[in-house]
C-alpha positions as CSV (number, residue, x, y, z in Angstrom):
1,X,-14.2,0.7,-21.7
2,X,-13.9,0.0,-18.2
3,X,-16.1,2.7,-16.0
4,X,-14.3,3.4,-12.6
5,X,-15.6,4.8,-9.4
6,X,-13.2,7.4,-7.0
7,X,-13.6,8.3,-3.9
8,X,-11.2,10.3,-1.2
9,X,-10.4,9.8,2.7
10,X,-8.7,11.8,5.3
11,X,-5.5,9.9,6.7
12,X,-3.2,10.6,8.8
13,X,-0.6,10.7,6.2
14,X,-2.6,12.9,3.7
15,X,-5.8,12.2,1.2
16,X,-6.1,8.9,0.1
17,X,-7.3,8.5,-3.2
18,X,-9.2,5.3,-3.6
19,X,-10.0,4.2,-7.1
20,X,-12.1,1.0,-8.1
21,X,-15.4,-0.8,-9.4
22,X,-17.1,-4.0,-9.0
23,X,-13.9,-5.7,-10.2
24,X,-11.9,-4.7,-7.5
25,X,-9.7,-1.4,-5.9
26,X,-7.3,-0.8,-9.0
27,X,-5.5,2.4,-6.7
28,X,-5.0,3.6,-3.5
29,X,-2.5,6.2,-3.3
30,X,-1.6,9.5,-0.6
31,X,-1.3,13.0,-1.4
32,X,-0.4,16.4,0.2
33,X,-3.5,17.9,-2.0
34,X,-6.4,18.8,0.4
35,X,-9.5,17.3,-1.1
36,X,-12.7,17.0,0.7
37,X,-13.2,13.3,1.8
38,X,-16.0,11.6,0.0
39,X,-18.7,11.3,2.1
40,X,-21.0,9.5,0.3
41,X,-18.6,6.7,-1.6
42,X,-19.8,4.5,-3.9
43,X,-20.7,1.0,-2.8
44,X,-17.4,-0.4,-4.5
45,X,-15.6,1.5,-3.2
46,X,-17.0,1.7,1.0
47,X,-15.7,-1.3,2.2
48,X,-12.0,-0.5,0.7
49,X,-12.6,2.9,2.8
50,X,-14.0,1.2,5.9
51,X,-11.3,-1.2,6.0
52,X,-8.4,2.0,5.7
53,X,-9.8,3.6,8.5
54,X,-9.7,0.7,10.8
55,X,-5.9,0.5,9.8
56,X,-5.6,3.6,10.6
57,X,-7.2,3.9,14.3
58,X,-5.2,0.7,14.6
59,X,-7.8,-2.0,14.5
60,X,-7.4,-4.0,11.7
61,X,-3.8,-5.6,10.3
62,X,-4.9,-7.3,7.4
63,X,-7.2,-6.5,4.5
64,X,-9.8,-8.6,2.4
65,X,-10.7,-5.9,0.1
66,X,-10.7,-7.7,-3.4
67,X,-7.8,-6.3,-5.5
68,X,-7.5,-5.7,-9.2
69,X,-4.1,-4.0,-10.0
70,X,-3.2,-3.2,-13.5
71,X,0.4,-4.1,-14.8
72,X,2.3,-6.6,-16.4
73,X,2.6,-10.2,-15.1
74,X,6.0,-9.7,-13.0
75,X,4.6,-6.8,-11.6
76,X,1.5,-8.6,-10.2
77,X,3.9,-11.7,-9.1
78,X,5.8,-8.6,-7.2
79,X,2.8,-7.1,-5.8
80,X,1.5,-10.6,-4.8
81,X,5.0,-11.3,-2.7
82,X,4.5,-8.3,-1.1
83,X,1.0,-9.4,0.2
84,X,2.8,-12.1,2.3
85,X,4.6,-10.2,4.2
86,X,3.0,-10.3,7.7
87,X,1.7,-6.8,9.5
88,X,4.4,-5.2,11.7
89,X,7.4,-7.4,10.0
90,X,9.9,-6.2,7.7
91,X,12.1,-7.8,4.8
92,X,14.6,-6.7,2.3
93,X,14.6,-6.0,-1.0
94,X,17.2,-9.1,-1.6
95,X,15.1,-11.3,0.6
96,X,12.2,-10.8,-1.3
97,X,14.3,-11.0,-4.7
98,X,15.5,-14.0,-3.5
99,X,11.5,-15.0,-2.7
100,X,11.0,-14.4,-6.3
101,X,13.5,-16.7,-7.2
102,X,16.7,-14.9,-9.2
103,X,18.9,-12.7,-6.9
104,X,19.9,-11.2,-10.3
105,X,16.2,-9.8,-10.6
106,X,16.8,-7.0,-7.2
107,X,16.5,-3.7,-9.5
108,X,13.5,-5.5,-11.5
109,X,11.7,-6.4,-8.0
110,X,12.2,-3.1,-6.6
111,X,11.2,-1.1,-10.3
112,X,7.8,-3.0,-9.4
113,X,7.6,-2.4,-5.9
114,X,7.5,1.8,-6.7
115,X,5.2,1.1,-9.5
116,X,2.7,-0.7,-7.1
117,X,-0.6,1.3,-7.4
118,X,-2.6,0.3,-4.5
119,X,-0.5,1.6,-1.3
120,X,-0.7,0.1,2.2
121,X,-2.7,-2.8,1.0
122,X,-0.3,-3.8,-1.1
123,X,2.3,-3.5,1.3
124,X,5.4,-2.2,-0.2
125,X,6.3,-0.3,2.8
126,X,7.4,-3.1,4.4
127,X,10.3,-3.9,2.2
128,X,13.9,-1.9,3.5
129,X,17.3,-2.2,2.3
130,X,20.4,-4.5,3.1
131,X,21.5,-2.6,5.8
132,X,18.2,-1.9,7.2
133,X,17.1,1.9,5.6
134,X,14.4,2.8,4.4
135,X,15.1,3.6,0.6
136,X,12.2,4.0,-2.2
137,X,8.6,4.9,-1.4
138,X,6.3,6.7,-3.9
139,X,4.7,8.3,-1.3
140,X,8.2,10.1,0.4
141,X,10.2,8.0,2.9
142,X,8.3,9.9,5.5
143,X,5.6,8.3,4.6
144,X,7.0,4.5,4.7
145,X,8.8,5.8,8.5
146,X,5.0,6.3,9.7
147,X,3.6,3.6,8.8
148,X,6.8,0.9,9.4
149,X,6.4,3.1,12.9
150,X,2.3,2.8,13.1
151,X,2.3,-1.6,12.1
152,X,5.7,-1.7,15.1
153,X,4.9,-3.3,18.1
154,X,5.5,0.0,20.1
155,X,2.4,2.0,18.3
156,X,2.3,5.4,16.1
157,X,1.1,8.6,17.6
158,X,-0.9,10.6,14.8
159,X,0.0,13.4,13.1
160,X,-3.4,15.2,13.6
């Protein structure tokens, strides 16, 4: 059995739950709970945490945290489209359907997208609808407004 390491960090947008082990971050999700942030992580799980917190003060807009997702083989084809999308840039559900190569495939894509477990690094937030709105985030659509707002040219004030 697989032994996985947790850790928590203060964001902007809540506690972020970071879960992982020497194999790579399996989660990183947001909450509203208020749990302490970890102070002392474990080593598998520090540079994940480093690397969110640079995001966060706005000094990093990519990630090179190794990954290990769990879910079925479409999913991580999903999750692995989603990685391409550049910081800042948006696309749409059809284009990145399209991407995937079936336009018939949208509701399939986008059932992936909300079951994507590792949040902001996997970028999911960065995928809108036809017309531009910002439809289906885990998190709340308040959530995917900040950070579509914090990667935008323009900036993000914080919510602290």
């Amino acid at each position: 059995m697989t032994q996985y390491k947790c850790a928590y960090l203060k964001t902007p947008l809540g506690t972020a739950k970071i879960i992982g082990n020497s194999d790579g971050i399996v989660e990183v999700s947001v909450g509203d709970e208020e749990i302490p942030a970890t102070e002392n992580a474990p080593d598998e799980l520090r540079e994940c945490m480093s690397q969110l917190e640079e995001y966060f003060n706005g000094e990093r807009k990519e990630f090179s945290v190794k990954l290990n997702p769990s879910g079925t083989e479409f999913q991580k084809q999903v999750w692995s489209q989603l990685l391409k999308i550049p910081f800042g840039q948006r696309i749409t559900y059809m284009k990145q359907t399209l991407q995937m190569g079936s336009e018939k495939a949208i509701r399939a894509v986008a059932g992936a997208n909300g079951k994507n477990p590792i949040w902001i690094i996997i970028p999911c937030h960065r995928v809108v609808g036809s017309d531009g709105s910002l439809t289906g985030y885990a998190g709340g659509l308040w959530r995917k407004q900040w950070l579509l707002e914090h990667e935008s040219p323009t900036g993000q004030t914080s919510l602290f």
